[in-house]
Phi, psi and omega in degrees: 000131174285162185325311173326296188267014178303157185258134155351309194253141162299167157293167197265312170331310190296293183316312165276013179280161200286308187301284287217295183301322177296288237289348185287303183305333178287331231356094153240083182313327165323297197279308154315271171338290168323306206264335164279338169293325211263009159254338171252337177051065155251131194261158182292330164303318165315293195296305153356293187286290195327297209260025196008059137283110191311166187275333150302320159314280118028282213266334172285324206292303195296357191238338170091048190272320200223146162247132163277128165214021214245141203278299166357297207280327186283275177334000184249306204287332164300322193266345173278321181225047171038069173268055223311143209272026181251347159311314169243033184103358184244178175320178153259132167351148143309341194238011176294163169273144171335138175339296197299004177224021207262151170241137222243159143357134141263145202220126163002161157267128183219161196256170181205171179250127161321136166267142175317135158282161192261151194326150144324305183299320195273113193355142153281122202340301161292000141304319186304292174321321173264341150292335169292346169263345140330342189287193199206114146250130177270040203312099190258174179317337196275313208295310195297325169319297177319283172329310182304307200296316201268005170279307149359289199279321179286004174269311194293292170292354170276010189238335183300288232214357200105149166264334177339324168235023146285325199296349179274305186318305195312301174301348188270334174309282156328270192351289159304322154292350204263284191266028148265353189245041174240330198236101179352116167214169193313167174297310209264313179302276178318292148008264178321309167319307208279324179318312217292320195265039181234293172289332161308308187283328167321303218290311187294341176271328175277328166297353192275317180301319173317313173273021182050032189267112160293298136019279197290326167335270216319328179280327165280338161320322197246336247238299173284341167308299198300324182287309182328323203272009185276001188226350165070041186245074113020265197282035148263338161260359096031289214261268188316344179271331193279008170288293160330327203267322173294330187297305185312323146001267174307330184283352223004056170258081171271030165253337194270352191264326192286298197305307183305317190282319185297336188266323168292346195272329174312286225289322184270280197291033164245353179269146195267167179066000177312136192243160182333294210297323231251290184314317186287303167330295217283334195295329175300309197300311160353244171028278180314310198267343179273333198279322170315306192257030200025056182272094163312294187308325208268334164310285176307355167280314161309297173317301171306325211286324175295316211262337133346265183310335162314313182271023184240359174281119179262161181307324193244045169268147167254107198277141129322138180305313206282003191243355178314312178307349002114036187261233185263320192302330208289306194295349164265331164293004205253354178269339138002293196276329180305282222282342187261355155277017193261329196086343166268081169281350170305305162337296202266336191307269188305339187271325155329300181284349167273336299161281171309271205308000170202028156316148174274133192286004184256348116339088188269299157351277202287333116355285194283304170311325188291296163344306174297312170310324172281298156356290181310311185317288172340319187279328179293335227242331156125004195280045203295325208288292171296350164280337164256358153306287194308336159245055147274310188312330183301341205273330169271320162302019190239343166278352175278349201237153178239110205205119185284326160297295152020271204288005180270326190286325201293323175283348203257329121354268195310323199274349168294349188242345167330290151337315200249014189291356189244346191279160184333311190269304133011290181303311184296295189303351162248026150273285188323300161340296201281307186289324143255030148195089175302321202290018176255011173208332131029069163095024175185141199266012169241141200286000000 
């Protein structure tokens, strides 16, 4: 077809097929490309120029030889063939049709109650988009603070409450530093920007891990490596492969969880200034994948090697910002959790409940996930009355918080409680359940 008479828009057919929308939402680009040819009869060369892409590329992508994942590389590809950007996870376009005319999923016809409108004064997204190319922006040292603090401050609320309604700030954030680094800046001012959108992309992949979104995890995960490694901060890419390696965990790949903590501890002990704190943190996460693949030895090795390196932390050590958190509760319940993934709950029982008794009580998460572990241990031990006190105590830091792992632990609980679901204390707790957090139980009897 020629260039000329090409149409702007995919067909609305294409956009809404069920087929078009998974492969988007996954972005599997592979699958995406296909699909656009054999429906739009846009060819791999067309896509090459739409999307500045070489037509070899294009063409490895399309043979499934290569994956895009580079956030650049997506966004070119939204705007070359006009994909709207809540298909693949992004923002909405500048060149999108008004909300109301966008086109979604098909879905049942259902009546719904009108949503309140949104103020008359506020801007619309393309505005916003277009004044942003307008700006001056200088960035200075006050600017990195500002940033820093405000990362801060979203982690403090990501332990509160979740990351689930941080992630458009967090991202819209990341963006904006994405596109300050578009532009020639002093050496120490650039540095400081890739540190800033290098801990953005962490902060966003872990709320995607928090929701057991992986997919997306694992891609702002590499997102943030690639700005750590353009400023060459080794122990920050570290602080992002053990992020990777507790995702491989949950997923149960503990050869893919060992190889990630193993590439952080090279990547931390090759960074100058790695401190006792930073070390003692990746020996656990060790741990955890050796305790995954049931390595006894190899687990207690790991372990010592933390509690090692713990004691060896000075006050005026200069720890990352980012490992503070890392303090005695946390290593002892996370050595807790190594022996009850061990299978040794006798063990794990008591550093746990110790652990918990002095948790910071604004950590509505990390409260309700420790708890539930213990809940678990306890039950392993023969111990229902207190296994189901504890989680019940568990259930109010857990209705504050919106975190998927949470409710996966919660569940992994419930369903663990079965055998004993008619004895008393059992009942009172799917009382209890049921009364602050229905939609975990709601119409089926596992949450």
């Amino acid at each position: 077809m020629p260039e000329a008479s090409r149409p702007q828009e995919l067909p609305a057919g294409l956009l809404t097929n069920p087929e078009m929308i998974k492969a988007c939402r996954l972005r599997n680009f592979t699958r995406v490309f296909s699909l656009v040819k054999a429906h739009a009869g846009i060819y791999p060369s067309m896509i090459a120029r739409r999307c500045d892409l070489t037509p070899s590329r294009v063409g490895e992508v399309m043979a499934g030889r290569r994956q895009l994942q580079h956030m650049d590389v997506i966004e070119r590809i939204a705007d070359g063939l006009r994909i709207p950007g809540h298909m693949l996870g992004l923002a909405r376009r500048s060149w999108e049709t008004p909300a109301v005319l966008a086109a979604e999923e098909r879905k049942p016809p259902r009546i719904v109650a009108p949503e309140p409108m949104a103020p008359a004064a506020v801007p619309s997204a393309e505005v916003d988009s277009i004044l942003a190319l307008t700006a001056r922006t200088n960035p200075n040292p006050s600017t990195l603070q500002a940033l820093r603090c405000s990362i801060e401050d979203y982690w403090r609320r990501d332990d509160q409450h979740g990351g689930e309604a941080l992630r458009p700030a967090v991202v819209g954030q990341l963006r904006y530093v994405v596109g300050l680094l578009k532009e020639s800046r002093p050496a120490p001012i650039r540095q400081g920007l890739y540190g800033v959108a290098a801990e953005l992309a962490r902060l966003t992949g872990w709320t995607h891990f928090d929701a057991r979104q992986y997919s997306q995890a694992r891609a702002y995960f590499k997102e943030a490596l690639h700005f750590a490694k353009e400023v060459d901060d080794r122990e920050f890419m570290a602080n992002v492969l053990a992020c990777m390696s507790l995702q491989a965990t949950y997923e149960d790949k503990p050869g893919d969880a060992l190889a990630f903590v193993a590439a952080a501890q090279d990547e931390a002990r090759a960074a100058a200034g790695t401190t006792p704190r930073v070390l003692s943190m990746l020996s656990l996460r060790e741990a955890f994948a050796h305790a995954s693949l049931g390595s006894r030895t190899a687990t207690h090795e790991a372990i010592g090697e933390a509690h090692r390196q713990f004691e060896q932390i000075q006050p005026n050590d200069p720890d990352p910002a980012w490992v503070t958190y890392f303090d005695e509760p946390k290593l002892i319940v996370d050595t807790g959790i190594a022996h009850g993934r061990l299978g040794e709950v006798a063990t794990a029982e008591p550093l746990i409940a110790d652990a918990l008794h002095r948790e910071n009580s604004a950590n509505h998460r990390g409260r309700a996930f420790h708890a539930f572990w213990l809940a678990r241990t306890q039950l392993k031990l023969g111990k229902l009355d207190q296994a189901c006190q504890t989680a019940t105590e568990a259930l109010e830091p857990a209705s504050s918080v919106a975190s998927e792992r949470v409710a996966g632990h919660l569940r992994e609980f419930y369903d663990e409680l079965a055998p004993h679901r008619r004895e008393p204390v059992a009942v009172v707790f799917e009382s209890r359940l049921r009364e602050i957090l229905p939609a975990r139980v709601s119409g089926s009897p596992h949450p």
